[in-house]
FIMI-863696 format. One record per residue (C-alpha): residue number from 1; residue in one letter; y, x, z. Coordinates in pm, 1 decimal. Each point is the difference from the previous one (the first is absolute). Layout:
drenro,tordo,yy,xx,zz
NUM,A,Y,X,Z
...
This chain:
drenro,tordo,yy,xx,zz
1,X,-800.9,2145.6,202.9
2,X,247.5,-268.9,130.4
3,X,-94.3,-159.0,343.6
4,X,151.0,-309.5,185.7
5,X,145.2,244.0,276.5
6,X,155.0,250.9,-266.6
7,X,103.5,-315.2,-191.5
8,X,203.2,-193.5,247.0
9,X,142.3,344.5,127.0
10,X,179.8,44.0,-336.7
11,X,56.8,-377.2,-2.3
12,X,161.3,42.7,362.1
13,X,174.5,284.7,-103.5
14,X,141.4,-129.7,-312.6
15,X,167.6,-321.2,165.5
16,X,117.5,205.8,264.4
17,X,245.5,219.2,-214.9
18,X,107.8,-323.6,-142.6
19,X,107.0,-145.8,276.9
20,X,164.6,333.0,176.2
21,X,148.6,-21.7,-343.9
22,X,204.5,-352.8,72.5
23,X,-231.8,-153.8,-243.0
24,X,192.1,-105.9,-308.8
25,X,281.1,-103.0,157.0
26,X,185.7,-350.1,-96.5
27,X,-51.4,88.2,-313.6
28,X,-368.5,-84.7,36.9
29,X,65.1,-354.0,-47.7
30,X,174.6,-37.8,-335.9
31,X,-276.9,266.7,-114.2
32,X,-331.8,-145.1,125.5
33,X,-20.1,-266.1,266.0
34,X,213.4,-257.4,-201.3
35,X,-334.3,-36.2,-232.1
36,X,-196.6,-43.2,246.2
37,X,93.8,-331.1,220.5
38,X,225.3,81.8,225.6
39,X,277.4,-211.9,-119.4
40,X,327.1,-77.2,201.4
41,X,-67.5,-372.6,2.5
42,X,-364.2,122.3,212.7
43,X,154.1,262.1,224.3
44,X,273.7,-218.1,87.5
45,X,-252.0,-284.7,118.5
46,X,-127.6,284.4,228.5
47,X,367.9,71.4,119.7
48,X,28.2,305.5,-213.8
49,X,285.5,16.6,-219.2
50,X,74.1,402.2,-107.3
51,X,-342.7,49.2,-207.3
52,X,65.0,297.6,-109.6
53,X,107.4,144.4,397.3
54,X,-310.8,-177.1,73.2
55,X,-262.6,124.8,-269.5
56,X,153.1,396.2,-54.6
57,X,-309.2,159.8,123.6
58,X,-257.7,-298.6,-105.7
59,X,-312.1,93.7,-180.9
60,X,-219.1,-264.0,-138.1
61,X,-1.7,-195.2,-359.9
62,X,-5.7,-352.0,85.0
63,X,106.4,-250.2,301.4
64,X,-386.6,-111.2,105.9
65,X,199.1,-214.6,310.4
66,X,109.5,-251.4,-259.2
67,X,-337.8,-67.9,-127.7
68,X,-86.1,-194.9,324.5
69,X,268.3,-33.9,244.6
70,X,-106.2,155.5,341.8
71,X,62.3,-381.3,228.8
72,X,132.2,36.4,331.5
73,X,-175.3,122.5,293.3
74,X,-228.3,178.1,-278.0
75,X,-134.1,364.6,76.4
76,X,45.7,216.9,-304.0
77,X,-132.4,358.5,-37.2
78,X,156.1,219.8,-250.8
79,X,-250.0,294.6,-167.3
80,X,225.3,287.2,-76.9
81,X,304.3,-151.4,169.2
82,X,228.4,279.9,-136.9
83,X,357.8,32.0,82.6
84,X,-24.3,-352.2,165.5
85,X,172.9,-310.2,-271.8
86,X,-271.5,-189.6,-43.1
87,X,-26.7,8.9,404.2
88,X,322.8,-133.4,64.0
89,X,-4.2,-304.3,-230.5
90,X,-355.7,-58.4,113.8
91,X,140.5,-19.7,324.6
92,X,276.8,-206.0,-70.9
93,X,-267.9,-242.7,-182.4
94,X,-215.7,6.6,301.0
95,X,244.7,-39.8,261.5
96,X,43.9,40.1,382.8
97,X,-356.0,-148.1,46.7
98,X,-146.7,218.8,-275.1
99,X,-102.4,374.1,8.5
100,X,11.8,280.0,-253.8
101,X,-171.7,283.4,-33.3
102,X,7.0,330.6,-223.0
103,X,-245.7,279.4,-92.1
104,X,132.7,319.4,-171.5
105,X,-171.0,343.4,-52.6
106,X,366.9,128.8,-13.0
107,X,142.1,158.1,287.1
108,X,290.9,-37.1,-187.2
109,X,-18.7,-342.3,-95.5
110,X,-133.2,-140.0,319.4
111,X,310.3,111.0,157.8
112,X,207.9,-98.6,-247.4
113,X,-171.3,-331.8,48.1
114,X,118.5,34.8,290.9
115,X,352.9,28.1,-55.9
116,X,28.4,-329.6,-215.1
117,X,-127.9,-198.7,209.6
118,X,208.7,116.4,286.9
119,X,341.5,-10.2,-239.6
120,X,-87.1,-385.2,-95.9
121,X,-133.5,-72.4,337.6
122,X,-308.9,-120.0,-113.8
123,X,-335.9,4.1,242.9
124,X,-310.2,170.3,-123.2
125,X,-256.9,329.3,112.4
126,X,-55.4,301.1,-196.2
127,X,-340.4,171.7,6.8
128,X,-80.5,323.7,-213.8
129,X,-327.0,36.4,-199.4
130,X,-169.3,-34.9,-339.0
131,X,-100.3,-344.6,-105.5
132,X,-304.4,101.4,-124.7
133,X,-130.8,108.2,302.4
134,X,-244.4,-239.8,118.3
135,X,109.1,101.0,375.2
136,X,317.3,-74.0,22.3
137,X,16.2,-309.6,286.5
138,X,193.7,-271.9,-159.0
139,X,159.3,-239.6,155.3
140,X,-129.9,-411.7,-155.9
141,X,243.4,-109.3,-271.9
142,X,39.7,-348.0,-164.5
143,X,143.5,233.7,-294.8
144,X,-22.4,309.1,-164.1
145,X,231.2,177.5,-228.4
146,X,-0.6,338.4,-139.9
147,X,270.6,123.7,-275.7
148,X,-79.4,257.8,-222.8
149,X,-228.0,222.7,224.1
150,X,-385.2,-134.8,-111.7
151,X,42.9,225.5,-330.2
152,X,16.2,309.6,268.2
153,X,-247.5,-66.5,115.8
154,X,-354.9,250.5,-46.0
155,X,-195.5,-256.5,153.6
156,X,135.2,-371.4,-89.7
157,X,-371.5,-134.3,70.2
158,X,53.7,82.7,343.2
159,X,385.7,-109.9,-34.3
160,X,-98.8,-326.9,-99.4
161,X,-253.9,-16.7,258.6
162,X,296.0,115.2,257.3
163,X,203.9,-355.9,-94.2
164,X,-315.4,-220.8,14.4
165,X,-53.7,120.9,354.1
166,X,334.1,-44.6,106.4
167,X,54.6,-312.9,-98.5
168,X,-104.5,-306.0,180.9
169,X,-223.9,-285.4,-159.9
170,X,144.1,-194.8,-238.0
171,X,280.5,305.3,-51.7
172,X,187.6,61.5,-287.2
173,X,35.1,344.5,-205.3
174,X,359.8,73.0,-217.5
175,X,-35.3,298.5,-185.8
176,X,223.9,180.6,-231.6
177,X,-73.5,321.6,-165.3
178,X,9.5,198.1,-270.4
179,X,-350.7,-36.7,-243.3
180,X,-86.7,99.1,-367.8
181,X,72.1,-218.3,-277.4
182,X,-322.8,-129.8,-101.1
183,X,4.3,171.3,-337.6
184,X,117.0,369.9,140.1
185,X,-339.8,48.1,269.1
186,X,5.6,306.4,145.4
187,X,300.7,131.1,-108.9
188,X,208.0,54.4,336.2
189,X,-177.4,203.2,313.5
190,X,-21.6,-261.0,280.6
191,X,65.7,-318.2,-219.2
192,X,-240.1,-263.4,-87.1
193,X,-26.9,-304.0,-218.1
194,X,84.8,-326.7,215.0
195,X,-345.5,-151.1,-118.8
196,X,-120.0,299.8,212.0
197,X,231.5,-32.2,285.4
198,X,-149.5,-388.4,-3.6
199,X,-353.9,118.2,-4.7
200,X,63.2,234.0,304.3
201,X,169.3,-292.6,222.7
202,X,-291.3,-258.1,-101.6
203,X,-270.8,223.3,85.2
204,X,202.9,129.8,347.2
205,X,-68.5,-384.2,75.0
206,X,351.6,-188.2,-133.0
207,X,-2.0,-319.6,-197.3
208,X,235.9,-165.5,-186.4
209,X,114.7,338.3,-135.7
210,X,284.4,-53.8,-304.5
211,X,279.9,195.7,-185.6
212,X,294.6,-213.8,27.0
213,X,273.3,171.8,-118.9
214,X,63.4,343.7,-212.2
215,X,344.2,153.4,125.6
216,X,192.7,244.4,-233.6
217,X,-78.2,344.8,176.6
218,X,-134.4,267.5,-115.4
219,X,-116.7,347.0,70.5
220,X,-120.6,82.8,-396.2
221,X,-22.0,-172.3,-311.2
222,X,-369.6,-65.2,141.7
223,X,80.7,-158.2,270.4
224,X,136.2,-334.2,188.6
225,X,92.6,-129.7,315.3
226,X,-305.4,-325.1,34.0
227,X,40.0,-259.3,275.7
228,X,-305.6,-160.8,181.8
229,X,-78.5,-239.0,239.4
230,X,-351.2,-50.9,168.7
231,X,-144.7,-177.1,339.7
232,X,-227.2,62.7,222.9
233,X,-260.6,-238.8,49.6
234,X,18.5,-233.2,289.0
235,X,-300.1,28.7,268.9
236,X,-137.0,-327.3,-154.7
237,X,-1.3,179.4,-323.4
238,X,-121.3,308.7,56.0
239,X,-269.9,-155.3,271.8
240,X,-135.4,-216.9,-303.5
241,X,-3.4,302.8,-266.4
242,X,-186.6,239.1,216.8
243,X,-253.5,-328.0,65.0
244,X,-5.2,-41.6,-371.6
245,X,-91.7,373.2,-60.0
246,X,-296.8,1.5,244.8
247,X,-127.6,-311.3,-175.9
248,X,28.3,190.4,-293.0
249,X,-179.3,286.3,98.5
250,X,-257.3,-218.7,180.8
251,X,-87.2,-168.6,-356.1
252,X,-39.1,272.3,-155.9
253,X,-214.9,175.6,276.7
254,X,-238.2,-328.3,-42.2
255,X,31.5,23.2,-344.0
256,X,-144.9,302.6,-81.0
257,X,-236.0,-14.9,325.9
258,X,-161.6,-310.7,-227.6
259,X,25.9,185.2,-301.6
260,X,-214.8,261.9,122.2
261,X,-282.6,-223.0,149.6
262,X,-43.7,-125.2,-381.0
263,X,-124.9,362.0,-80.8
């Protein structure tokens, strides 16, 4: 029986023969990141102009940092950082006063990671781990990305649960990854139906959860690359939901208590 730990090992194991590999090389580009967001016009607003130098080892199947624009100063945290792109425009988005941060099971990847960032002299820290477990210290972030790696994940309850933490109040979520279409459920090992993937961040506590875009890749004719944005609630919020649950609970305790002195 498949566990999380034998899981991520052939996860970890897989991505790190790709990378020792060279990735895809520059040819990468013209065959899969194209689709997915990454366009010249983009990377060259981040001070990027060879895209497909830049993206030869990148794994994903969208551009989430598009969906919402990291600001200045921001803090963002990427979940399964990989071989580091979506770092270095992140931290060209965020600036000097900003800080960037990547999490990668990968050996492999996290120093890979570590290489881009270094060749584009971009700031940002590396740590190694699984996002789905609900120890790994994370630093606050105003956002959270991930690309591609929720569908990986044995646990994505517990991955969800992972961004809610780690974002502050009022934080917001860009996800891209790989889910079911609707009609094909339970078709490809590890995929989902975005309806699902929605469920899952609403009930690990996000709101304003919404597909915004559909890119064009693929891993099967099953399958397609969904883009989300969600928040999490501000303090205000979330202070006046949990009050709003224990009057809830309250009426209903009074409620039945009265229904029961009837009898």
């Amino acid at each position: 029986m498949a566990t999380a730990s034998t899981t991520w090992r052939s996860v970890a194991a897989s991505y790190d023969k790709y990378i020792r590999a060279g990735g895809e090389g520059p040819g990468n580009y013209e065959k899969r990141v194209a689709s997915w967001g990454y366009d010249p016009p983009f990377l060259a607003r981040c001070g990027i102009e060879e895209a497909a130098d830049f993206l030869s080892e990148a794994c994903g199947g969208g551009c989430p940092l598009r969906l919402d624009e990291p600001r200045p100063g921001e803090t963002v945290l990427d979940l399964g950082c990989g071989s580091g792109h979506d770092l270095v425009i992140a931290s060209r988005l965020v600036g000097p006063k900003g800080r960037v941060y990547g999490v990668d099971l990968s050996p492999e990847m996290v120093d890979a990671a570590r290489r881009k960032l270094d060749a584009y002299s971009a700031q940002g820290e590396l740590l190694q781990g699984a996002i789905d477990d609900d120890t790994l210290d994370l630093p606050p972030a105003d956002v959270c990305v991930s690309n591609g790696v929720f569908n990986l994940c044995f646990d994505k309850s517990k991955a969800f649960a992972t961004a809610f933490r780690a974002l502050k109040p009022g934080g917001r979520f860009l996800l891209a990854d790989v889910c079911e279409v609707p009609r094909q459920a339970n078709v490809v090992a590890g995929c989902v139906s975005p309806d699902e993937y929605a469920r899952l961040m609403s009930r690990a506590g996000f709101v304003d959860v919404r597909v915004v875009a559909i890119t064009d890749f693929w891993t099967s004719d099953h399958t397609r690359c969904f883009e989300f944005t969600a928040r999490k609630p501000p303090i205000a919020r979330r202070r006046r939901w949990v009050l709003e649950l224990v009057a809830t609970i309250f009426l209903l305790a009074t409620t039945v208590t009265r229904f029961r002195f009837r009898f």
